[in-house]
Backbone bond lengths (Angstrom), bond angles and torsions (degrees), N, CA, C in turn:
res aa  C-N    CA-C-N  psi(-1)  N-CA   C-N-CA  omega(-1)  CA-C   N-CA-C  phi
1 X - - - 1.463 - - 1.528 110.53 -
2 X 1.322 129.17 -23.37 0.935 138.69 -172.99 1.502 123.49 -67.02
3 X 1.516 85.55 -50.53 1.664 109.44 -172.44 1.926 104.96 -82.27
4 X 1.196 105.32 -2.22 1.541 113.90 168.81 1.275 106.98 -95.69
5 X 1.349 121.96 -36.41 1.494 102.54 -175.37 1.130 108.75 -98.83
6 X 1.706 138.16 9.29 1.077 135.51 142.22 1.504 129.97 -58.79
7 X 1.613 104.55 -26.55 1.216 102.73 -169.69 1.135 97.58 -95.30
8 X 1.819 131.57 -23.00 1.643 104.76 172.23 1.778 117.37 -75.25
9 X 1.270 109.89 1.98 1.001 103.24 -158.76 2.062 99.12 -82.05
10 X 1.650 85.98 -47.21 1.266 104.12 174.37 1.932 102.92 -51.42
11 X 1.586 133.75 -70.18 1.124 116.98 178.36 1.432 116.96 -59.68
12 X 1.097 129.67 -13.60 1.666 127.77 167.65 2.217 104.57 -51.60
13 X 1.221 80.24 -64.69 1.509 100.36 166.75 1.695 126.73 -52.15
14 X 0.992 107.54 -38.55 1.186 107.02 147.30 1.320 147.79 -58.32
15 X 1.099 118.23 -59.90 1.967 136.40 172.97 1.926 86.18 -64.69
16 X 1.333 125.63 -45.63 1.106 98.14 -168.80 1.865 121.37 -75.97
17 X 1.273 101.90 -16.84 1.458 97.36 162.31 1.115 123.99 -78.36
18 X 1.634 115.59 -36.59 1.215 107.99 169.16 1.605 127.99 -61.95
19 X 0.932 125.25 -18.28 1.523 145.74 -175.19 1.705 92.59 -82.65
20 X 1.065 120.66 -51.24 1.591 136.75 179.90 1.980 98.30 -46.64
21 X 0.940 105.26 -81.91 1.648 123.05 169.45 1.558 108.94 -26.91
22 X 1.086 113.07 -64.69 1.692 131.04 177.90 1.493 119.42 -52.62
23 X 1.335 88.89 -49.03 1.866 92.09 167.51 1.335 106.92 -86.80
24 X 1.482 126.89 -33.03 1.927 111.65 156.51 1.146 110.18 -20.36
25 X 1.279 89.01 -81.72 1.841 106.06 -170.03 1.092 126.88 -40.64
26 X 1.299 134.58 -41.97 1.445 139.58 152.49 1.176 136.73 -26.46
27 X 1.786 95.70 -54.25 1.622 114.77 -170.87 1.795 92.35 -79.86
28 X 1.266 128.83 -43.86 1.431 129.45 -179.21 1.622 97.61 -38.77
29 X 1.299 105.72 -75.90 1.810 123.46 -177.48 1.564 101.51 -21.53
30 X 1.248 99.71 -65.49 1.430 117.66 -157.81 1.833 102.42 -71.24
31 X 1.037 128.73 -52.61 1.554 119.46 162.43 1.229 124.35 -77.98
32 X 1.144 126.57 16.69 1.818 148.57 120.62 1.384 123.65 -42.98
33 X 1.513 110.46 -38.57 1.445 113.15 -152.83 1.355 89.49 -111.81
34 X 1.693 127.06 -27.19 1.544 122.96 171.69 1.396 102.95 -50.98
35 X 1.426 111.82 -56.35 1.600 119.30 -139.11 1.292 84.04 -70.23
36 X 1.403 136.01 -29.91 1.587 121.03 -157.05 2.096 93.60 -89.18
37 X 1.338 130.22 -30.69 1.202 124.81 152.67 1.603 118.22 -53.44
38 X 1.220 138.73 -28.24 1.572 132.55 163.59 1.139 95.74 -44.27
39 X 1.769 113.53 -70.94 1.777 131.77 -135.23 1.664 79.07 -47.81
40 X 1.628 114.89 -63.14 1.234 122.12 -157.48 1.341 129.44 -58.12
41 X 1.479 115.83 -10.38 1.872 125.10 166.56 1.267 93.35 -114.70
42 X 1.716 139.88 5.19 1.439 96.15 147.36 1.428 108.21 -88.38
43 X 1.596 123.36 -18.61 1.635 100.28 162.92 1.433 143.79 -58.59
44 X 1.678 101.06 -17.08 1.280 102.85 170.08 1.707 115.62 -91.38
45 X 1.116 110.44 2.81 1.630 125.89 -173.97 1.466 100.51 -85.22
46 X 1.569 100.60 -45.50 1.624 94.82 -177.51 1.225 117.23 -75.75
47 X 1.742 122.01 -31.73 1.467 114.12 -177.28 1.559 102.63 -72.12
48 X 0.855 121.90 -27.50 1.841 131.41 -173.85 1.698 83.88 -50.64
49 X 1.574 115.52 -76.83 1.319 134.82 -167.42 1.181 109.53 -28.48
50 X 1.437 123.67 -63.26 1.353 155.52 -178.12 1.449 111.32 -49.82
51 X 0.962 103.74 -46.44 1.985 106.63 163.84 1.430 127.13 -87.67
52 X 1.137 95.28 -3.57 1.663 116.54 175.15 1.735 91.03 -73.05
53 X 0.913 105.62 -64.45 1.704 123.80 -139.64 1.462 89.69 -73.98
54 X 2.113 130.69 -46.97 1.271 131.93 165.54 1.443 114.39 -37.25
55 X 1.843 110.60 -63.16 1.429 101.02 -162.29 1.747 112.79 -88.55
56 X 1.443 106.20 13.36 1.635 108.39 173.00 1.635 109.04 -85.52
57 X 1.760 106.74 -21.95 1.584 108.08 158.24 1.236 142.65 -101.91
58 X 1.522 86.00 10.01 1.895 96.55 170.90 1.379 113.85 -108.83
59 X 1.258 106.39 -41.00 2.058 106.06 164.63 1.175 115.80 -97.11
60 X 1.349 133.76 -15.28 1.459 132.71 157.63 1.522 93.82 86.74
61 X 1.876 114.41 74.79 1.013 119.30 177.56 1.627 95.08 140.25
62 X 1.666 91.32 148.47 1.649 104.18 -154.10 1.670 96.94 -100.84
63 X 1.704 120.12 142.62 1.081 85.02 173.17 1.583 111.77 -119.73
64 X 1.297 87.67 27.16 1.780 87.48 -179.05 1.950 90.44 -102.03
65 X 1.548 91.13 135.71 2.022 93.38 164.62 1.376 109.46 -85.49
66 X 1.228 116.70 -49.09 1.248 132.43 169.31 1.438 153.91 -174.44
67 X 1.301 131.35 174.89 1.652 129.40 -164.86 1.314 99.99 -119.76
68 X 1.685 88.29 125.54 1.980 92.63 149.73 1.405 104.77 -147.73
69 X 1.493 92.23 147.49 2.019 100.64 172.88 1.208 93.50 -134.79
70 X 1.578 88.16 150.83 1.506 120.67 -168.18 1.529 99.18 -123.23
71 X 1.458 115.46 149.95 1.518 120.39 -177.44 1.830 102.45 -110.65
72 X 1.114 132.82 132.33 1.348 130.07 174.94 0.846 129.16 -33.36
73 X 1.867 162.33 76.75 1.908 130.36 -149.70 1.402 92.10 -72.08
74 X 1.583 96.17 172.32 1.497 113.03 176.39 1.528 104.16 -67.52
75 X 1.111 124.74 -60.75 1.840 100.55 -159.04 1.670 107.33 -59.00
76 X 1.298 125.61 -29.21 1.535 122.14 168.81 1.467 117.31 -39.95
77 X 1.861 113.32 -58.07 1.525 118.95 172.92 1.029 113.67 -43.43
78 X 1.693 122.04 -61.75 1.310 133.56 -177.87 1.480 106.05 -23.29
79 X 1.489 102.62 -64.93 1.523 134.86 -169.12 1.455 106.08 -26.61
80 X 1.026 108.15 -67.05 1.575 137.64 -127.70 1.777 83.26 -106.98
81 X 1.162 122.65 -55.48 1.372 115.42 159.18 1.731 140.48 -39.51
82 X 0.981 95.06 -30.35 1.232 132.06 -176.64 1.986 106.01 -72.93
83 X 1.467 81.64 -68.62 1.902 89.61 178.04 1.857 98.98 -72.83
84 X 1.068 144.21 -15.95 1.023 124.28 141.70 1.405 155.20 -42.48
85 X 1.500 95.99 -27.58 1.211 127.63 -169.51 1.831 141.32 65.21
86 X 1.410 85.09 18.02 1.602 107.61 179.74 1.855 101.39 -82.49
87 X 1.280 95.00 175.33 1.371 96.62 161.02 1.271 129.10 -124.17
88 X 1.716 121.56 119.12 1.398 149.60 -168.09 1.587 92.01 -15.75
89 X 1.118 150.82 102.98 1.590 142.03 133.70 1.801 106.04 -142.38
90 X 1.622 85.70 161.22 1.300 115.52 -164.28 1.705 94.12 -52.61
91 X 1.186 148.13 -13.14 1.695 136.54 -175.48 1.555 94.62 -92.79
92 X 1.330 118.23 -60.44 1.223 126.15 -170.38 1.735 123.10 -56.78
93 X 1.136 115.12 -21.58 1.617 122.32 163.06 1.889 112.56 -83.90
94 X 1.269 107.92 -1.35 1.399 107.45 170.65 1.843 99.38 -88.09
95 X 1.643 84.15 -66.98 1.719 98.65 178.61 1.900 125.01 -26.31
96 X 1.488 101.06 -60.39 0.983 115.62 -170.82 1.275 137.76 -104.57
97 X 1.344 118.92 -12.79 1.446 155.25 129.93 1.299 138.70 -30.19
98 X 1.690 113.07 68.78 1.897 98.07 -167.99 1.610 99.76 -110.06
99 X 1.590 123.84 41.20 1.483 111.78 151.66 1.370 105.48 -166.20
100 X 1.417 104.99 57.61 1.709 124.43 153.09 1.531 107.60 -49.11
101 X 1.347 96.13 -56.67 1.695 109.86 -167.38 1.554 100.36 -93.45
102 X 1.360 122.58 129.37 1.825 123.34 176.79 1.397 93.99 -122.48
103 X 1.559 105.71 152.77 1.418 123.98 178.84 1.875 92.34 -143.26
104 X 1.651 108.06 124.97 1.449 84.42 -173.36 1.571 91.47 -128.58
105 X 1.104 138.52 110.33 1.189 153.79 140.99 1.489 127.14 -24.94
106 X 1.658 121.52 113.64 1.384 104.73 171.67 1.241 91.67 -147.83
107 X 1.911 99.66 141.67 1.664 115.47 -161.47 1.552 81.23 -135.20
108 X 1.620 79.81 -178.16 1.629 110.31 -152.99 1.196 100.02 -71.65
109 X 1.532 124.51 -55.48 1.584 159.43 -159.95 1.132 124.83 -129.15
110 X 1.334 102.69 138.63 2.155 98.75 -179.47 1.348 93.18 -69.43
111 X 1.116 133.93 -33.33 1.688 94.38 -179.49 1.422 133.11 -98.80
112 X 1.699 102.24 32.72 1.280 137.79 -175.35 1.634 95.11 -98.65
113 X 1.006 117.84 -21.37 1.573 147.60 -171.78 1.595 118.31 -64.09
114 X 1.421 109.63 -53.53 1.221 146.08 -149.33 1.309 113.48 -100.62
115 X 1.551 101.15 -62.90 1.295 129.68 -179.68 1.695 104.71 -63.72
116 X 1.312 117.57 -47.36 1.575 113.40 157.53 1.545 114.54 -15.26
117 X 1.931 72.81 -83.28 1.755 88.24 -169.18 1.337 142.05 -39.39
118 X 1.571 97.86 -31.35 1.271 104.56 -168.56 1.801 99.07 -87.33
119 X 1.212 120.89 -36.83 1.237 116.25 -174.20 1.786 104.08 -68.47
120 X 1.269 119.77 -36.75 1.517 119.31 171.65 1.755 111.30 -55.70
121 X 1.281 107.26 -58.01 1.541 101.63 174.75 1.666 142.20 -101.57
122 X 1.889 87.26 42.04 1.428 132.92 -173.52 1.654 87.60 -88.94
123 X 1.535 119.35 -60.83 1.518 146.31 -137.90 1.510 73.80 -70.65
124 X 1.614 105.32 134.41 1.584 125.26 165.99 1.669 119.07 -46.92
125 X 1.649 108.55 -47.29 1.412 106.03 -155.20 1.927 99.76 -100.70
126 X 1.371 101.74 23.46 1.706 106.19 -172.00 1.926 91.83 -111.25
127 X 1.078 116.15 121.04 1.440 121.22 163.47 1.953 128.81 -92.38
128 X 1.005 138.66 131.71 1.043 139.22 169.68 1.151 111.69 -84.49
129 X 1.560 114.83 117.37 1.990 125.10 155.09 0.968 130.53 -89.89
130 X 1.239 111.14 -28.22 1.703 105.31 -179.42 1.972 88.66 -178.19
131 X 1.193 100.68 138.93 1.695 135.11 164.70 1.231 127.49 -113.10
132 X 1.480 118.41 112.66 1.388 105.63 179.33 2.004 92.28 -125.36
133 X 1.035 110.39 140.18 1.172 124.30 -171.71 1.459 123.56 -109.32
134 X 1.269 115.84 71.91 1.689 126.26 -159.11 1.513 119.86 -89.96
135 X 1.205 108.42 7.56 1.658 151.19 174.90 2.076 95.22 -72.52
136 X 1.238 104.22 -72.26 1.397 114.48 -164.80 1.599 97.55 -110.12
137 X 0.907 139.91 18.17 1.058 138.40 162.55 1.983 107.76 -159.75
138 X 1.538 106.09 66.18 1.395 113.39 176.76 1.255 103.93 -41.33
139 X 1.549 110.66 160.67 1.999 148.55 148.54 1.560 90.76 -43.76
140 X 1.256 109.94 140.34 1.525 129.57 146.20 1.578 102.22 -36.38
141 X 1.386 114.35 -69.48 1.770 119.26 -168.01 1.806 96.82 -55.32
142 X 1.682 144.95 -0.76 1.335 122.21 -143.55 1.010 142.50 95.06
143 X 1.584 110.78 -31.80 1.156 134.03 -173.34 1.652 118.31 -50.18
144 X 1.334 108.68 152.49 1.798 103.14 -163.69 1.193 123.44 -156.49
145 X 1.027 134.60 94.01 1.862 159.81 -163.48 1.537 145.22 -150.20
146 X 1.187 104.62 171.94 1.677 95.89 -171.11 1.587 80.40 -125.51
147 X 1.514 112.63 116.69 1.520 108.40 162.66 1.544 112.05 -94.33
148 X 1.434 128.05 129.77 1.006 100.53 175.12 2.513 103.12 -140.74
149 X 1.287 112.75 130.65 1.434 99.08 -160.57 1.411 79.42 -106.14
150 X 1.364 118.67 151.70 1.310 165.93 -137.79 1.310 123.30 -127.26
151 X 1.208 116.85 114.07 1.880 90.49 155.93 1.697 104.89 -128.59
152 X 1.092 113.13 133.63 1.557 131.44 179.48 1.176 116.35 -130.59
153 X 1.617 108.69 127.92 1.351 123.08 174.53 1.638 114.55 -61.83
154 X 1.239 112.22 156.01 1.668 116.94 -169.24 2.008 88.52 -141.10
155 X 1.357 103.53 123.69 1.568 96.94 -170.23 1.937 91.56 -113.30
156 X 1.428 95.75 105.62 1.291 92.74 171.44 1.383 123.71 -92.97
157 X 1.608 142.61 -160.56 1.455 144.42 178.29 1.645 100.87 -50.20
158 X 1.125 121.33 -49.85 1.476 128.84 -161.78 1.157 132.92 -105.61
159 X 1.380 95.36 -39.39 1.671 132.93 170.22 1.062 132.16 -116.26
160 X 1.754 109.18 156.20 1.617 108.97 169.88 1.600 97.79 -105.12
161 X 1.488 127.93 154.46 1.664 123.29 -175.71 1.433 91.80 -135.07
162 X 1.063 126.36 137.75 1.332 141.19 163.03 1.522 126.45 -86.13
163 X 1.387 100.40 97.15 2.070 95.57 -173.02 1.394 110.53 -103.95
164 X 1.608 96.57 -172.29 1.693 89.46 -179.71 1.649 73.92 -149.13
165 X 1.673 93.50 142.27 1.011 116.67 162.39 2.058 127.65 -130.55
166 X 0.765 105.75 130.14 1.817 110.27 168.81 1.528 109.13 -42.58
167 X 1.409 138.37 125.68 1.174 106.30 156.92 2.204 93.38 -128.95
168 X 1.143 97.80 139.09 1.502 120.25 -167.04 1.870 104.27 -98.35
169 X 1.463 118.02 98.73 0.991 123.26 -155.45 1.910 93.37 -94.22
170 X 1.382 146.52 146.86 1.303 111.78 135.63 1.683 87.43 -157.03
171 X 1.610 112.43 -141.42 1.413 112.28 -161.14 1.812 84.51 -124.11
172 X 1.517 99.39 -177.20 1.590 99.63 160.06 1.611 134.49 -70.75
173 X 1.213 106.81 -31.39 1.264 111.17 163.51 1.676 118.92 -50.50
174 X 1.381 105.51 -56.91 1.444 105.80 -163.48 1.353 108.05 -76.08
175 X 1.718 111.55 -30.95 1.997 99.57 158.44 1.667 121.14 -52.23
176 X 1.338 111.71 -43.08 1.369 130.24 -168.01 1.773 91.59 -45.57
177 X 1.306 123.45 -62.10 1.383 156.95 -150.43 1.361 84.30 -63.31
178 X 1.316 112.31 -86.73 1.746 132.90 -176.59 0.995 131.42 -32.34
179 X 1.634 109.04 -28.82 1.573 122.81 -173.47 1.748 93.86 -99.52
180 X 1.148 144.85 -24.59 1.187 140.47 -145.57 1.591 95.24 -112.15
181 X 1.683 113.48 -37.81 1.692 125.18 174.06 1.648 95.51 -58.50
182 X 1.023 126.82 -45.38 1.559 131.57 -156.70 1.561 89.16 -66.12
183 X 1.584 103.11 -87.49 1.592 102.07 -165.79 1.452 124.87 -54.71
184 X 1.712 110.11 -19.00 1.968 102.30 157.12 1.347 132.68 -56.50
185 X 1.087 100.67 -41.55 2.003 134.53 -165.41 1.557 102.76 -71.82
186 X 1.613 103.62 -55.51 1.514 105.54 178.19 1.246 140.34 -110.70
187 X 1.251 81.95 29.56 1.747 99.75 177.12 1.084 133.53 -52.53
188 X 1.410 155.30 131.28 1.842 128.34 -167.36 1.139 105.37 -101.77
189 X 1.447 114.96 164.16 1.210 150.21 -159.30 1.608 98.19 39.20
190 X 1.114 134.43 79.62 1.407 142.74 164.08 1.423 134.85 -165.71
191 X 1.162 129.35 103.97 1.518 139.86 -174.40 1.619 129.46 -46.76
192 X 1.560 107.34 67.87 1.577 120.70 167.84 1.712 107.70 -6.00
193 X 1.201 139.26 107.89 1.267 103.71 145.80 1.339 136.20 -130.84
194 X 1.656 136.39 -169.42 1.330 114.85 -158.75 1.747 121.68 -72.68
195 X 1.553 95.47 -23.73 1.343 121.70 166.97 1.713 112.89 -44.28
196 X 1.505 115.47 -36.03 1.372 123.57 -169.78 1.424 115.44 -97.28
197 X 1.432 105.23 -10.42 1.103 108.57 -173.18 1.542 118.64 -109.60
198 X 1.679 105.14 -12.60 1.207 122.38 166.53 2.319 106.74 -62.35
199 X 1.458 79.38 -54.81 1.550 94.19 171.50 1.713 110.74 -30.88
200 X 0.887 102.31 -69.27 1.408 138.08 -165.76 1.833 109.11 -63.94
201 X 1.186 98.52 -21.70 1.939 98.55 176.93 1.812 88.74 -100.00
202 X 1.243 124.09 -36.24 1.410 125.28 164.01 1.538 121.16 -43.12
203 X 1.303 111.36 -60.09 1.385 120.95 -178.91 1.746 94.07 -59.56
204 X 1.485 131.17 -62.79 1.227 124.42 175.15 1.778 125.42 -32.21
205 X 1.082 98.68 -45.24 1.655 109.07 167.86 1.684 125.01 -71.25
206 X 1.134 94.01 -28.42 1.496 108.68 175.04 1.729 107.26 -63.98
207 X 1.843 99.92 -44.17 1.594 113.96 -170.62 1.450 101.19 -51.06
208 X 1.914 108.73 -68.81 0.992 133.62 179.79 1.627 122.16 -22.01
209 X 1.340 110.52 -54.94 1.289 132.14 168.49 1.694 114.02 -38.32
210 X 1.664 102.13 -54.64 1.495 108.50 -146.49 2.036 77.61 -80.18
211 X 1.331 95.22 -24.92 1.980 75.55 -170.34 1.617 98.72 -83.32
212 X 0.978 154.64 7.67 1.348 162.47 -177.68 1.878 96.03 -88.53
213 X 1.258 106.91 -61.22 1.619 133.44 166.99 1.718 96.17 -39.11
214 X 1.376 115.57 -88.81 1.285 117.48 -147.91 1.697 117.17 -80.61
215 X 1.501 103.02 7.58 1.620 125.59 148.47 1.365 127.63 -68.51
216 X 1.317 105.40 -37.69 1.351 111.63 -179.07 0.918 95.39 -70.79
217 X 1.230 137.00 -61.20 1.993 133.90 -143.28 1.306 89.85 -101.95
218 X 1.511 136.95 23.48 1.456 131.75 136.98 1.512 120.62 -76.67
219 X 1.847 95.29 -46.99 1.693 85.38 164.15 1.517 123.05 -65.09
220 X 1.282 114.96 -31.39 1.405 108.27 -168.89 1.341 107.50 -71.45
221 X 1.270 116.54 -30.86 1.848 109.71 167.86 1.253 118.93 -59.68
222 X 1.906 123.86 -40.24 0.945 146.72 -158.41 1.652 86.49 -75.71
223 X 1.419 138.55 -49.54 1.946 122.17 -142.46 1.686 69.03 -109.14
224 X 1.731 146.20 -0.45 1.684 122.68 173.25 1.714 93.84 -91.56
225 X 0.951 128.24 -5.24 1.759 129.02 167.55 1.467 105.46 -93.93
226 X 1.479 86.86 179.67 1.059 103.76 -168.54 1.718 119.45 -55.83
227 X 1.230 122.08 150.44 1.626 101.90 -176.96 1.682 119.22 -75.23
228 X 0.908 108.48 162.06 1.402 119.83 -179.05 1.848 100.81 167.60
229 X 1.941 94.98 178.25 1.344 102.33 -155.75 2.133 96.62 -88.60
230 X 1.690 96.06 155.07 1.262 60.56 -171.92 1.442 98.27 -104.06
231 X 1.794 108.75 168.75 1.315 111.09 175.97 1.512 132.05 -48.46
């Protein structure tokens, strides 16, 4: 009896290291495949940057306010994998996955907006996958953006890797809007209702308006200066 429960103890011990190793290996893979999504929104951070810094010396004024990227967490992938109907592994969040990596853009002016874009997916080694344009064709809820997914090379020691990243274009208003819709809408323990949300595509139109507004009296500053083309 002895020499039996030594030996399960010993294969107990076994499968569990080996199981130990296996899920190593995974998590290695898998914070492999983040770090190579960083490399890839700070490349789009820098070309963002980089046109910042051009058109702040050609119109004399920046039109990006500012950058943030966000990295996907794991239970979100899971998530989102899941309602796909694939199964959660380290190949399949490359495969199927085009906004692990976020880059979210916020400019002065919608046509601070545009003018981005087009000069970002002007650049040879930047690819376009898909555009959805929620700017000129708003969300049911109001909602208001330039989606645009990416693919950018990442040149590592050995290799070149090809990623894709989200990058989330809009103005200050429509962050202002977005961030304030989020934390009303999903607030816990509290009852959404249609009444609030009517509010709330209102307040969006209201936004909409003031950037329609504070375009105009950009050009009109823009043709009382000096001439040039405008952005």
């Amino acid at each position: 009896m002895e020499n039996k429960h030594s030996l399960e103890q010993q294969l107990s011990a076994l499968f569990t290291e080996e199981l130990a190793e296996e899920a190593q290996e995974k998590m290695h893979k898998y914070n492999k495949l983040m770090a190579y999504y960083r490399c890839a929104m700070m490349e789009v951070e820098t070309k963002l940057n980089v046109l910042n810094e051009e058109f702040s010396l050609r119109y004399d004024r920046n039109p990006i306010s500012g950058i943030k990227t966000r990295l996907k967490k794991l239970p979100s992938i899971q998530e989102k994998l899941k309602r796909l109907g694939v199964p959660p592994t380290i190949d399949n969040i490359e495969e199927h996955l085009s906004d692990v990596a976020g880059v979210r853009v916020v400019c002065s002016f919608p046509e601070d907006v545009y003018m981005l874009a087009k000069a970002l997916l002007s650049q040879d080694d930047i690819t376009l996958i898909a555009k959805k344009d929620y700017i000129a064709y708003p969300k049911e809820n109001g909602y208001r953006s330039l989606h645009l997914i990416v693919a950018v090379p990442i040149f590592l020691a050995h290799e070149k890797r090809i990623m894709r990243v989200e990058i989330q274009l809009r103005t200050i208003a429509m962050d202002f809007w977005a961030s304030l819709e989020h934390q009303l809408r999903y607030k816990k323990d509290f009852q959404f209702t249609e009444d609030m949300a009517k509010e709330l595509k209102f307040c969006a139109e209201l936004s909409a308006e003031l950037d329609r507004r504070m375009d105009a009296l950009r050009e009109l500053v823009q043709e009382d200066g000096k001439p040039s083309e405008a952005p």
